[in-house]
ROGU-11770 format. One record per atom (N, C-alpha, C): residue in three letters; x, y, z. Coordinates in steps of 0.1 Angstrom, whole numbers, padded with zeros to 4 digits, always signed. Layout:
ALAXYZ;...
This chain:
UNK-0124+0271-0690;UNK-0127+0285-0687;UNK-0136+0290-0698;UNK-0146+0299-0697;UNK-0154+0300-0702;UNK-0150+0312-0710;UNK-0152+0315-0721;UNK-0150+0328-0730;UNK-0154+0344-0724;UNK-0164+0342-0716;UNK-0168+0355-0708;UNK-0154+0357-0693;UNK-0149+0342-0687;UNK-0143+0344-0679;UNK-0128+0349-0684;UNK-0126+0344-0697;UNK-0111+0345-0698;UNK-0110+0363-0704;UNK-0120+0366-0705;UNK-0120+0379-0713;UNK-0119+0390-0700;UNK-0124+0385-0688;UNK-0123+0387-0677;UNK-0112+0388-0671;UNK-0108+0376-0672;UNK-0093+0379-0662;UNK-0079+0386-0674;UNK-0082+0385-0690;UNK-0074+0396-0696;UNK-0074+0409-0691;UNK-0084+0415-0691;UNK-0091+0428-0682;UNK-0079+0432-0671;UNK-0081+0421-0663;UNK-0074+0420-0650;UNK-0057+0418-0652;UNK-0055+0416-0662;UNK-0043+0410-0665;UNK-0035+0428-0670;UNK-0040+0431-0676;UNK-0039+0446-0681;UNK-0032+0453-0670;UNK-0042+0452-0662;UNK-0045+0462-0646;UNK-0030+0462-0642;UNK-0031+0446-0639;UNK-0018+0445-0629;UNK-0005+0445-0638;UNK-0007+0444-0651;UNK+0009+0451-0661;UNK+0013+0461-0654;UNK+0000+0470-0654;UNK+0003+0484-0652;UNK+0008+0490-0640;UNK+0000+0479-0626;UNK+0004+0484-0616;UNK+0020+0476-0611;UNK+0025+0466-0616;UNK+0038+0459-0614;UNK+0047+0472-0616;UNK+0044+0481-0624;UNK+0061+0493-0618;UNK+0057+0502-0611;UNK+0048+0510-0608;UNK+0039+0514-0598;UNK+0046+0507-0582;UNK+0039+0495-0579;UNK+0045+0485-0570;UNK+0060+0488-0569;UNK+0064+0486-0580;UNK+0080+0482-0582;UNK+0088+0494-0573;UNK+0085+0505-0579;UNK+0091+0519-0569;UNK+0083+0525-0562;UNK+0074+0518-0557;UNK+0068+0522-0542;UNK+0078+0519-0532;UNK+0078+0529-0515;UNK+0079+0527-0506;UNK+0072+0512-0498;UNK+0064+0510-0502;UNK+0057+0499-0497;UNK+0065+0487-0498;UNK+0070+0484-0511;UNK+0077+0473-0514;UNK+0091+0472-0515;UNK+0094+0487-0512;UNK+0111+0487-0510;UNK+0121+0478-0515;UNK+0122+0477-0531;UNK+0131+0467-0537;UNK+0146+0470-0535;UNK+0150+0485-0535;UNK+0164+0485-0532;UNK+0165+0477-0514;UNK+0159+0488-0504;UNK+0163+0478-0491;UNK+0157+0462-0491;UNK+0150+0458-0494;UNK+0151+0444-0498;UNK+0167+0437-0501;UNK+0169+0449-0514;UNK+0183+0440-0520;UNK+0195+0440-0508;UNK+0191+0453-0505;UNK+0206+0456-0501;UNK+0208+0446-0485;UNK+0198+0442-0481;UNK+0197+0432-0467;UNK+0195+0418-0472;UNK+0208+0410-0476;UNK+0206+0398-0481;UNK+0196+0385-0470;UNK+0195+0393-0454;UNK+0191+0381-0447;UNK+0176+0388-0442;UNK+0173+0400-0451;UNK+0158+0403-0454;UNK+0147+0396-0458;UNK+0137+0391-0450;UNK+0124+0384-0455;UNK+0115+0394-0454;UNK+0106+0396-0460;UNK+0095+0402-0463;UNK+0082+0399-0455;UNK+0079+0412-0445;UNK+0065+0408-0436;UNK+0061+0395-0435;UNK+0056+0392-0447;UNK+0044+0387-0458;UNK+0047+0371-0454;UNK+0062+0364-0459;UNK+0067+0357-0458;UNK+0071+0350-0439;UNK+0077+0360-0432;UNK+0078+0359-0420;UNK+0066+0359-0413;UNK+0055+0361-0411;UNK+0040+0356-0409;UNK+0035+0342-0411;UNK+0035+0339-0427;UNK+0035+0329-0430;UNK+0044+0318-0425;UNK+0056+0318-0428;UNK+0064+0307-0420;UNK+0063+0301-0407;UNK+0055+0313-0400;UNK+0052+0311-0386;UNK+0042+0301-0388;UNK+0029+0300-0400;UNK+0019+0295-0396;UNK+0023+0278-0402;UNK+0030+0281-0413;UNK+0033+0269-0423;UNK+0047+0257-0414;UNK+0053+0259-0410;UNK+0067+0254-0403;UNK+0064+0243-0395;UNK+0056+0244-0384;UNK+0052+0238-0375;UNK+0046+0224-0384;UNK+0039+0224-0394;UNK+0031+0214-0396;UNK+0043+0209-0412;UNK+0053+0211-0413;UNK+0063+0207-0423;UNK+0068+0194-0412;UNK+0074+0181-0420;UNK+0075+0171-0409;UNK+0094+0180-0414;UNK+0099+0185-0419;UNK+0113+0191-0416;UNK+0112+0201-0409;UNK+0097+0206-0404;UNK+0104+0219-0396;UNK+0108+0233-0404;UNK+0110+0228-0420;UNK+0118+0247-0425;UNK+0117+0240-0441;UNK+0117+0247-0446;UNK+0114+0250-0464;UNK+0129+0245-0470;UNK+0138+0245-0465;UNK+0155+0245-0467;UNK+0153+0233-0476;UNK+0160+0236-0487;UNK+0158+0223-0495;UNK+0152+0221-0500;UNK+0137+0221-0495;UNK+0122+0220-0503;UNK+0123+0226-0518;UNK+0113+0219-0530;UNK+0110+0225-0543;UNK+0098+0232-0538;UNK+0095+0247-0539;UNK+0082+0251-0537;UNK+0080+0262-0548;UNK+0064+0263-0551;UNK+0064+0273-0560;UNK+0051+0276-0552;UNK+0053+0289-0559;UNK+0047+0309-0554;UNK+0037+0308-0564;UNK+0023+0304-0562;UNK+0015+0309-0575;UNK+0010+0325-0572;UNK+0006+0332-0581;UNK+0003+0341-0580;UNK+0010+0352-0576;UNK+0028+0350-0578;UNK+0039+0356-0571;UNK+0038+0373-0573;UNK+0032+0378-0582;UNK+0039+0391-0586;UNK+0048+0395-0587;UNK+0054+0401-0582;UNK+0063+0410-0586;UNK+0080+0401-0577;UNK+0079+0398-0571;UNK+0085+0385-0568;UNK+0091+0384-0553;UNK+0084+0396-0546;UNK+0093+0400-0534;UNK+0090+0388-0522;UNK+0081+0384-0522;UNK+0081+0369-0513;UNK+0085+0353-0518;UNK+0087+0357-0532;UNK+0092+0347-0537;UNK+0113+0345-0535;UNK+0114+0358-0536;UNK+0124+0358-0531;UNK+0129+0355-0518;UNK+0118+0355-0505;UNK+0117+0355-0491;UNK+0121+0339-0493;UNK+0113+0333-0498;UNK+0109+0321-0497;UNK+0129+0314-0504;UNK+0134+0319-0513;UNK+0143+0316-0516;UNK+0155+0319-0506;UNK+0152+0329-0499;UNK+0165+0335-0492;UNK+0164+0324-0477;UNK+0150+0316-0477;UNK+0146+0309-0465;UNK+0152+0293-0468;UNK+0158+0292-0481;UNK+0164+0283-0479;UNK+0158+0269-0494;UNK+0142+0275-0499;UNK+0142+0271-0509;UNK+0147+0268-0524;UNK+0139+0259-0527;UNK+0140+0260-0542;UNK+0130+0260-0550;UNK+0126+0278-0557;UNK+0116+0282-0558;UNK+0112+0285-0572;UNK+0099+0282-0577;UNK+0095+0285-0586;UNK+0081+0293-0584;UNK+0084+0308-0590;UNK+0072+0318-0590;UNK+0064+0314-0604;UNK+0052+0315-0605;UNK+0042+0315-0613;UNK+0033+0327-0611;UNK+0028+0334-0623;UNK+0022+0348-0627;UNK+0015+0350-0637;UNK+0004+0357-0642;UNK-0002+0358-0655;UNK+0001+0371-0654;UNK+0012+0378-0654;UNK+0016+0391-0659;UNK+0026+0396-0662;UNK+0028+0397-0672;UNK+0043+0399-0679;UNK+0048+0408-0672;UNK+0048+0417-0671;UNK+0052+0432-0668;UNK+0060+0430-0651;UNK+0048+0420-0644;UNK+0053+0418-0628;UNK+0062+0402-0629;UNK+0065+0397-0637;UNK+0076+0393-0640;UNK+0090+0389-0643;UNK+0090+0406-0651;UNK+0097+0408-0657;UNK+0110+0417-0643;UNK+0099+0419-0636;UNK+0104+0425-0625;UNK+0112+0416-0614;UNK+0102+0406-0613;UNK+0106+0396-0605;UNK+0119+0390-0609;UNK+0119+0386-0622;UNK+0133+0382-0629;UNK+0144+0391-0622;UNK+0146+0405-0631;UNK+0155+0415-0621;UNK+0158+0415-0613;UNK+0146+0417-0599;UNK+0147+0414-0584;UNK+0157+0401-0584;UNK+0155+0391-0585;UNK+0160+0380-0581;UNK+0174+0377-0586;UNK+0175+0381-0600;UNK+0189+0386-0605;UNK+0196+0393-0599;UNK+0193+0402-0593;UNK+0201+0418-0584;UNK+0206+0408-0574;UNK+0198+0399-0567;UNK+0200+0391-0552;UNK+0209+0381-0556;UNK+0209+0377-0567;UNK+0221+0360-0570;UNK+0213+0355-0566;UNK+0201+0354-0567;UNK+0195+0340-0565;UNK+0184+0329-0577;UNK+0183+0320-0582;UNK+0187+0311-0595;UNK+0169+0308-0589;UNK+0161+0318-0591;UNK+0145+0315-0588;UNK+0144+0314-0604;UNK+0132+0306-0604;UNK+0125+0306-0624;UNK+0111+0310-0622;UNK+0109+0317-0635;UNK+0095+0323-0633;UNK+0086+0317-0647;UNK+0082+0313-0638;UNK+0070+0314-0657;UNK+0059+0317-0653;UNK+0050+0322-0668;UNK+0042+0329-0671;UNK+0028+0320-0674;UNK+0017+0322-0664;UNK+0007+0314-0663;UNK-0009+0318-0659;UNK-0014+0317-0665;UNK-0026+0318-0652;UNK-0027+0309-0644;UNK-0030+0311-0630;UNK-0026+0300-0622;UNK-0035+0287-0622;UNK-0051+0288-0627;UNK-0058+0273-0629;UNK-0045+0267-0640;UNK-0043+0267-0649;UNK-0031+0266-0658;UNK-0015+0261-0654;UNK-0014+0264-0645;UNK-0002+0261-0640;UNK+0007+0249-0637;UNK-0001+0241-0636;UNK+0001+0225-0639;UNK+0005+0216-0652;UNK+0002+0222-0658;UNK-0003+0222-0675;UNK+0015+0227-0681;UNK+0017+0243-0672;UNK+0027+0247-0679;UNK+0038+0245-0673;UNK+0040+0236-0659;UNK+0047+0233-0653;UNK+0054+0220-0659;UNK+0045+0209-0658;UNK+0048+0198-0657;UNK+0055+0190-0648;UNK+0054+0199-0633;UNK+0064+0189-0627;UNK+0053+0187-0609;UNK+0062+0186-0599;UNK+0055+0186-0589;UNK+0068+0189-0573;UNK+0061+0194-0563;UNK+0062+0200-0554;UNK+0062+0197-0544;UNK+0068+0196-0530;UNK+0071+0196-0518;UNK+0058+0208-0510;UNK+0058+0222-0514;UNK+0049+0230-0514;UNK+0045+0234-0522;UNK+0033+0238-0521;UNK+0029+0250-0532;UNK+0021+0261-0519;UNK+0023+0274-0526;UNK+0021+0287-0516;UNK+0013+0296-0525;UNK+0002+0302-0515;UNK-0004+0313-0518;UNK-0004+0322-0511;UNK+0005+0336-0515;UNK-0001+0342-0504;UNK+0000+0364-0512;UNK-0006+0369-0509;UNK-0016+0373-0502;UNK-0032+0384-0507;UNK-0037+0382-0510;UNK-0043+0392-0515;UNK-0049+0379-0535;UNK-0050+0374-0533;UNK-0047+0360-0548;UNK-0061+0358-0553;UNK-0069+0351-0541;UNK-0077+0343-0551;UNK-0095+0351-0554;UNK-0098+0362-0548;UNK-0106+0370-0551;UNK-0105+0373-0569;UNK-0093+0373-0573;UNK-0089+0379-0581;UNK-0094+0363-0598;UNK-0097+0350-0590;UNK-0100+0340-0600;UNK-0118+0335-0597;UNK-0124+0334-0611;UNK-0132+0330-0611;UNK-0139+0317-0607;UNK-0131+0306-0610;UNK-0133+0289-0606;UNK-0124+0285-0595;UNK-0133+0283-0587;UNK-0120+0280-0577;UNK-0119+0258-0577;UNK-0130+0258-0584;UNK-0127+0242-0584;UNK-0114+0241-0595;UNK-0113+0248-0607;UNK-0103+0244-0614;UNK-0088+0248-0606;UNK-0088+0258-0597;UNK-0075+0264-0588;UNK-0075+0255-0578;UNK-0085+0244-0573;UNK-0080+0233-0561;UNK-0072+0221-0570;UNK-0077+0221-0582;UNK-0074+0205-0589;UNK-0058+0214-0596;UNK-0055+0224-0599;UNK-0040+0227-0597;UNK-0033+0222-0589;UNK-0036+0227-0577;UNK-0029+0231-0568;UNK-0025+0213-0562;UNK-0034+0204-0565;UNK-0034+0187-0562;UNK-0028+0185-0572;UNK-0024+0188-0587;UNK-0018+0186-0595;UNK+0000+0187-0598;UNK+0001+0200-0589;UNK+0015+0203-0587;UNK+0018+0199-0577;UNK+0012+0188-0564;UNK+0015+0184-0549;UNK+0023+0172-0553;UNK+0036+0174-0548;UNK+0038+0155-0547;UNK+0029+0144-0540;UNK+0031+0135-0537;UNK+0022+0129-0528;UNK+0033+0132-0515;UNK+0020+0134-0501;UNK+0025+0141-0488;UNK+0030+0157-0494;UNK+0028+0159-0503;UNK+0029+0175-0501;UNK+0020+0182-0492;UNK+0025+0192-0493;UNK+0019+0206-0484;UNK+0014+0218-0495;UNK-0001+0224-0491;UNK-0004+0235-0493;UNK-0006+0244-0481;UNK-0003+0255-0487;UNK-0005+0266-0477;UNK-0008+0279-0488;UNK-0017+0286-0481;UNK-0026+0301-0485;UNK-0028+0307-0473;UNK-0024+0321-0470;UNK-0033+0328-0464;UNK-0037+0341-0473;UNK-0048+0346-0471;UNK-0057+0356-0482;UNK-0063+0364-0470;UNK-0068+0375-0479;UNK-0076+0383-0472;UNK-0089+0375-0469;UNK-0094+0374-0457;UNK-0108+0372-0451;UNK-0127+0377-0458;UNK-0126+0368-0466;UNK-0139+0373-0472;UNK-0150+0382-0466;UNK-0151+0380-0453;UNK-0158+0385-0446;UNK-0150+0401-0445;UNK-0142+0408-0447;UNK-0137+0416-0446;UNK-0138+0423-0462;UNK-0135+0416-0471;UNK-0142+0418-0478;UNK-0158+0423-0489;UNK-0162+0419-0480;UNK-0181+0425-0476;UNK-0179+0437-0472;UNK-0170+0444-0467;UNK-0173+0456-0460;UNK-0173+0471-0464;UNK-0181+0479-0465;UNK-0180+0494-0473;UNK-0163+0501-0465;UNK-0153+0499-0479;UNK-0143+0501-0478;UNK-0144+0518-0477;UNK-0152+0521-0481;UNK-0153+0540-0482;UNK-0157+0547-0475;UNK-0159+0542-0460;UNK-0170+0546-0452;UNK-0158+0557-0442;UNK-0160+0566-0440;UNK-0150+0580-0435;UNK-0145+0569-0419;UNK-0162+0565-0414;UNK-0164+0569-0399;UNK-0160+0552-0397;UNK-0157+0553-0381;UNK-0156+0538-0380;UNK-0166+0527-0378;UNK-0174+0523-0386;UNK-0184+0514-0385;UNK-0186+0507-0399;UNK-0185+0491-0394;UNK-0185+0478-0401;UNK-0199+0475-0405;UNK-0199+0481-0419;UNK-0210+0476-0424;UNK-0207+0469-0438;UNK-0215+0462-0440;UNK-0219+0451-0448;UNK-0224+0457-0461;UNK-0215+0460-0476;UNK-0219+0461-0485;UNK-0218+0456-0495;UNK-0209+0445-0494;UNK-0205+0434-0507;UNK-0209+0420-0506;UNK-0213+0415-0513;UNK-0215+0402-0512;UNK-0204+0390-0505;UNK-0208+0378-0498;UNK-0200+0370-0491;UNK-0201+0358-0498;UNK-0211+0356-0501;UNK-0213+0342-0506;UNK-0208+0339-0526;UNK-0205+0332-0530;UNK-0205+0332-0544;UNK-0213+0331-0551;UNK-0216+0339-0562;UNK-0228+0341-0572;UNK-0227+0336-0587;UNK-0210+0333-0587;UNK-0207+0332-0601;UNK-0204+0346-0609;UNK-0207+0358-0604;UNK-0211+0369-0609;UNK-0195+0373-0601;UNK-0187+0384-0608;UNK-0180+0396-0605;UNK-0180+0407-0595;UNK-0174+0409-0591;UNK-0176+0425-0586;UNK-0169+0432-0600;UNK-0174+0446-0599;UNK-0163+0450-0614;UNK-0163+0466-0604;UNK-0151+0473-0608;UNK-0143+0481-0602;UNK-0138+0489-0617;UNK-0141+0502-0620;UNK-0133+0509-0620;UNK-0125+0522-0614;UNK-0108+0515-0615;UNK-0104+0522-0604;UNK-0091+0525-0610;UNK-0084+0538-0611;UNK-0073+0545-0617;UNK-0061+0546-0605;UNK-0063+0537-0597;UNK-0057+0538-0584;UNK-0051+0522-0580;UNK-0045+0520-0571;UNK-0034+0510-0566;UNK-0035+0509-0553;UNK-0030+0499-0546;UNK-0025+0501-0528;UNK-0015+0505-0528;UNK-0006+0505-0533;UNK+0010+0516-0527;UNK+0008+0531-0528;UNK+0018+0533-0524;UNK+0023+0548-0530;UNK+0025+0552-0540;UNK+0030+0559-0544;UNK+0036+0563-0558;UNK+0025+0574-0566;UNK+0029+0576-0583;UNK+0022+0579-0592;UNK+0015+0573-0600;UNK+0001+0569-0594;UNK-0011+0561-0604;UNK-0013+0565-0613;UNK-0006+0574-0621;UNK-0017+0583-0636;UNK-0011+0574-0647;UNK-0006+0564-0646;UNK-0002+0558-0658;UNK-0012+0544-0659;UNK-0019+0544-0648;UNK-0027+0532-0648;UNK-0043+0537-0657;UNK-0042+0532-0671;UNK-0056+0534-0680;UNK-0063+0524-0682;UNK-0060+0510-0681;UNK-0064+0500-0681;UNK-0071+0495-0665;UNK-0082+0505-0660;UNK-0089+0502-0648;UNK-0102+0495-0643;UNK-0101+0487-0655;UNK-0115+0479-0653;UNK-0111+0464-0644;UNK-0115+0463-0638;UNK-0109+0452-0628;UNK-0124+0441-0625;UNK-0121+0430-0622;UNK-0130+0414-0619;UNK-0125+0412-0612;UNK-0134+0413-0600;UNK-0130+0400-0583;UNK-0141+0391-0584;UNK-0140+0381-0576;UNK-0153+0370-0576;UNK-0148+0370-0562;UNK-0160+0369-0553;UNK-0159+0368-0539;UNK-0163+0348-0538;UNK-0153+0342-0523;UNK-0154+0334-0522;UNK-0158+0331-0510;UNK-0167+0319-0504;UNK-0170+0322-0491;UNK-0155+0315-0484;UNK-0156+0311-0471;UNK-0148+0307-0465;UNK-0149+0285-0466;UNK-0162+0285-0469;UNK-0170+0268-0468;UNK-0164+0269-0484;UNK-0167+0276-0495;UNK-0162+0273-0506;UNK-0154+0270-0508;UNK-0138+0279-0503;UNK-0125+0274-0507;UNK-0120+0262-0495;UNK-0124+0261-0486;UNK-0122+0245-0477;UNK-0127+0233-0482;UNK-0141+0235-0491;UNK-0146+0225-0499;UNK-0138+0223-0512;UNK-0133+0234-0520;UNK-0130+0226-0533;UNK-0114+0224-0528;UNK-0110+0225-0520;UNK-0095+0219-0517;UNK-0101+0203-0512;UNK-0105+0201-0507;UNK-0114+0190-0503;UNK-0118+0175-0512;UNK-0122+0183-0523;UNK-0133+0177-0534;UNK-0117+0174-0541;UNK-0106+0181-0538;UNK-0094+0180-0548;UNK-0089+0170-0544;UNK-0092+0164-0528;UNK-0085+0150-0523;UNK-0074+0153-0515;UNK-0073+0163-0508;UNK-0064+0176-0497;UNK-0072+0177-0486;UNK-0060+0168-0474;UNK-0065+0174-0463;UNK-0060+0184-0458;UNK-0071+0186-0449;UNK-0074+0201-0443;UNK-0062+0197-0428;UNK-0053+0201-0428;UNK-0043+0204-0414;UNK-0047+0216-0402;UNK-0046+0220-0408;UNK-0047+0232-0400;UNK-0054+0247-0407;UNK-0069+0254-0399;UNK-0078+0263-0408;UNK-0071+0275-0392;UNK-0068+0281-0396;UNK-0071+0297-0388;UNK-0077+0312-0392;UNK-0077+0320-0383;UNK-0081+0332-0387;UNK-0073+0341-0381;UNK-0068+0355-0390;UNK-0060+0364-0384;UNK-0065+0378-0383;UNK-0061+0388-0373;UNK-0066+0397-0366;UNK-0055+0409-0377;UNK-0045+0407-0387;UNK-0036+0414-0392;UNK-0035+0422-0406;UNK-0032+0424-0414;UNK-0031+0426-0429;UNK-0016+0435-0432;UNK-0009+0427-0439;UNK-0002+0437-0446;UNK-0003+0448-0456;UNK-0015+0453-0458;UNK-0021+0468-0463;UNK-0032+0474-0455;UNK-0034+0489-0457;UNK-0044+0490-0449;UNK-0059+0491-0460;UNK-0069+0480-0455;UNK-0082+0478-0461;UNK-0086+0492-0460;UNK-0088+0491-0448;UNK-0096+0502-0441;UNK-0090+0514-0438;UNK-0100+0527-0440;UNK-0088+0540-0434;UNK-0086+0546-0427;UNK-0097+0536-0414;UNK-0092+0538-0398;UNK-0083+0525-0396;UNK-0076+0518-0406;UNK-0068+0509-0398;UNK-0057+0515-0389;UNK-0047+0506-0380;UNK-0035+0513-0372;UNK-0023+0501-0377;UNK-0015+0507-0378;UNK-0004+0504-0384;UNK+0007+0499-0374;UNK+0014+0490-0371;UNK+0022+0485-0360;UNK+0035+0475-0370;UNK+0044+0478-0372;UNK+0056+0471-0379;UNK+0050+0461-0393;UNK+0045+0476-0400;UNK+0043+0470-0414;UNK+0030+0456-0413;UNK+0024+0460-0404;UNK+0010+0453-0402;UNK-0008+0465-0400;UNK-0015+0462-0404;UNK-0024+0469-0402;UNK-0035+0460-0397;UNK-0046+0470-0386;UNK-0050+0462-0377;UNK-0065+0474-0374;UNK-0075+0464-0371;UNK-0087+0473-0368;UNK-0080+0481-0358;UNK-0090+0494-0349;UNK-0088+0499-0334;UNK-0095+0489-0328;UNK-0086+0490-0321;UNK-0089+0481-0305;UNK-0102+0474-0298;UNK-0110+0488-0301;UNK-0127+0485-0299;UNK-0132+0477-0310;UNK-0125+0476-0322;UNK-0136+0467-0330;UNK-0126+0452-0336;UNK-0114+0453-0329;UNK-0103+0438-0334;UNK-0110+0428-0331;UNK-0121+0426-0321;UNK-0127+0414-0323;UNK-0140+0411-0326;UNK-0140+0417-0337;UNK-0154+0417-0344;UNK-0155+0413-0359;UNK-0143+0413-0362;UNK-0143+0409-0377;UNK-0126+0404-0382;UNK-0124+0394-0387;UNK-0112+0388-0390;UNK-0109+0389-0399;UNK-0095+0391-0404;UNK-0091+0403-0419;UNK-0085+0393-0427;UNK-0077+0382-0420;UNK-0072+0373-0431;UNK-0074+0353-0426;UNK-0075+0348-0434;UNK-0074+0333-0429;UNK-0064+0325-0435;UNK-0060+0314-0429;UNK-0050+0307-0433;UNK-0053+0289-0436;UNK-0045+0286-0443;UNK-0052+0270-0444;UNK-0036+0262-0448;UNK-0037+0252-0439;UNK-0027+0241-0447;UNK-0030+0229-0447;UNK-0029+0222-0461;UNK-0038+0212-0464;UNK-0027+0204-0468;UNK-0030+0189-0472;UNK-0019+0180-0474;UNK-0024+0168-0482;UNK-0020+0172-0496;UNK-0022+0157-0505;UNK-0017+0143-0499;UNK-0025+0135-0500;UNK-0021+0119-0497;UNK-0007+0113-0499;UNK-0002+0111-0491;UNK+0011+0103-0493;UNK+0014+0093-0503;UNK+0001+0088-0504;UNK-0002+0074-0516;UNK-0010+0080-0522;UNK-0008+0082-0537;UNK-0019+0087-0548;UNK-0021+0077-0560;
């Protein structure tokens, strides 16, 4: 990682300290009703399982070692544990950690967290995986995505499973600020190696943002051929690529909202795809 990038993603590391208790006592993320419904899974999680399950040769996570890169705050990592795993969250943010710990403490359930940037995570692991999981909103937020495929083959046992679904780059291109409803094109799609930079004193949940000072933020946009290829070049087949019509936040501020899902209007749901999904599968014999 390069000295300009790593100074980059400390930037970004800041941000999300600050927004992890923000998150924490939002409505959005509801950590008390979480707790208090032990057979509660989280949107996020129940989505995913739909896409990931079918192509598991068990059928269900139960038993499985999987780890959460990019966990946050830990509310799907918890999903993933209440589904029967055995789970390890990975995070480069202390603060949404520290949260996650508690979370998972409050529940009785024996998740481990450590502290990583996720190309790194291999390194600070040392071990390997049945799955490894990405989900949602993750990898805009790293700059190399060839060093985040050769993780992600690093922590696979052989015949493991990867699974990601993220926000749809192409959805990402879009003037998020625009009042009226029309899909126009103002961010870049393709990769430049270059940033988007953001400052923004603001969050997706609810709550009270004024404690967030640390608002300088780095995305790197990725295409859709980019992150298919460097999972690829990592020696990961490609199982199964889809595209989803859904989001669990609203991008947009004409989105419509339907059981904790947000969704274009009707006239424009098929015109542009908000999230994609991918499950790939390291070689049985490595």
């Amino acid at each position: 990682m390069t000295e300009d990038h790593a100074a980059k993603i400390r930037a970004n590391r800041l941000n999300w300290d600050q927004r992890a208790p923000i998150h924490a006592a939002s409505e959005m993320y509801d950590l008390d009703g979480l707790l208090a419904d032990p057979d509660r899974l989280t949107d996020v999680v129940t989505d995913d399982l739909a896409m990931l399950l079918p192509h598991l040769a068990e059928k269900t996570i139960e038993g499985l070692d999987v780890v959460h890169l990019q966990c946050h705050i830990g509310t799907d990592t918890l999903s993933l544990a209440r589904a029967g795993a055995n789970v390890v969250g990975v995070d480069f943010s202390t603060e949404s950690l520290k949260i996650a710990r508690s979370l998972a403490e409050g529940a009785g359930l024996p998740i481990s967290y450590v502290e990583s940037e996720v190309t790194r995570a291999h390194h600070a692991l040392r071990r390997r995986f049945d799955v490894v999981y990405t989900s949602i909103g993750t990898i805009t937020w790293l700059p190399d995505l060839t060093a985040w495929a050769t993780a992600i083959a690093a922590l696979l046992k052989p015949g493991g499973t990867f699974f990601i679904r993220d926000g749809h780059p192409m959805l990402y291109t879009l003037d998020f600020e625009r009042p009226d409803q029309e899909l126009v094109v103002g961010y870049a799609y393709f990769p430049s190696g270059s940033p988007q930079i953001w400052d923004d004193a603001t969050t997706y949940t609810d709550g009270d943002h004024s404690s967030i000072t640390h608002t300088r933020q780095y995305e790197w946009p990725h295409s859709i051929s980019e992150t298919l290829t460097v999972l690829l070049d990592a020696g990961l087949s490609i199982i199964r690529f889809g595209e989803q019509q859904t989001l669990p936040w609203q991008a947009l501020p004409f989105m419509t909202e339907k059981d904790g899902r947000f969704a274009l209007p009707e006239h424009l749901r098929d015109l542009v795809p908000l999230t994609f999904s991918i499950v790939a599968r390291k070689p049985a014999f490595t």
